[in-house]
N, C-alpha and C positions, 0 to 999 in steps of 0.2 A: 504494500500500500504506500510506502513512504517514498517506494522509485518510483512510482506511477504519480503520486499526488505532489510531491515534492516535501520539502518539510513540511514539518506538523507539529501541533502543539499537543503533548499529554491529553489534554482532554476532547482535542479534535481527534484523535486516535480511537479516545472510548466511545465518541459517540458512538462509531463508525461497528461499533460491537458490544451491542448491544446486552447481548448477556454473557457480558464479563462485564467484572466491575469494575470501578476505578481505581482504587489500587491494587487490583490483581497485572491493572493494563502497567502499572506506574512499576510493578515488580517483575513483570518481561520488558519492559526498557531500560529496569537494570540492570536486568542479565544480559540484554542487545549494546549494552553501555561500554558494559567491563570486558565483553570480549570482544568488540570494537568493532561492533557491527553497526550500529547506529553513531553519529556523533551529535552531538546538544552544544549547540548555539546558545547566548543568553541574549534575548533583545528584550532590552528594558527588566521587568518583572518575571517575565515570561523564557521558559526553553522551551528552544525548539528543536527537533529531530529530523535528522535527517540521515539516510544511509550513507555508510563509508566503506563501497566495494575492495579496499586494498586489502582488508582480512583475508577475503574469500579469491582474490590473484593466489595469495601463497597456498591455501587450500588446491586453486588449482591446478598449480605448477607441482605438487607435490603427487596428485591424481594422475598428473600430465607420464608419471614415467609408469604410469601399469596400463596405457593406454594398447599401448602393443599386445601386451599379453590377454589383453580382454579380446581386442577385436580379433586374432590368433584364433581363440576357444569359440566365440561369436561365429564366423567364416568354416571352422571343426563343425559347432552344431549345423550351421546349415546345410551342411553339406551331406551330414547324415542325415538330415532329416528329408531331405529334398532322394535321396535315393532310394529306389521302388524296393519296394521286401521281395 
């Protein structure tokens, strides 16, 4: 929601869900906080949030080296699966 809508404020977040509450929404922002998925801005009174994609680069530079081995096994199954009994 926050790449799509851009920042948001904590309680522009809960409207948006209804049933969660607001501090259940305020206790997954700071776990989106600490492991630096989201980043908070202060303007004025107010944080606002916003995603911070560089977490999820080393996540997927790290994914990047079993990429071989998946597509390998992936290419394996079709090919048995594709051959008549």
């Amino acid at each position: 929601m926050l790449l799509q809508a851009g920042p948001l404020r904590a309680g522009e977040l809960a409207e948006r869900f209804p049933r969660i509450s607001r501090p259940a929404v305020s206790k997954h922002l700071r776990v989106l906080r600490s492991s630096r998925l989201v980043r908070p801005e202060r303007r004025g009174r107010e944080l606002w949030y916003q995603v911070d994609p560089a977490p999820l680069t080393e996540v997927e530079q790290w994914l990047q080296q079993y990429s071989t081995f998946w597509e390998e096994k992936l290419q394996a199954l079709k090919k048995a699966a594709e051959q008549k009994p």
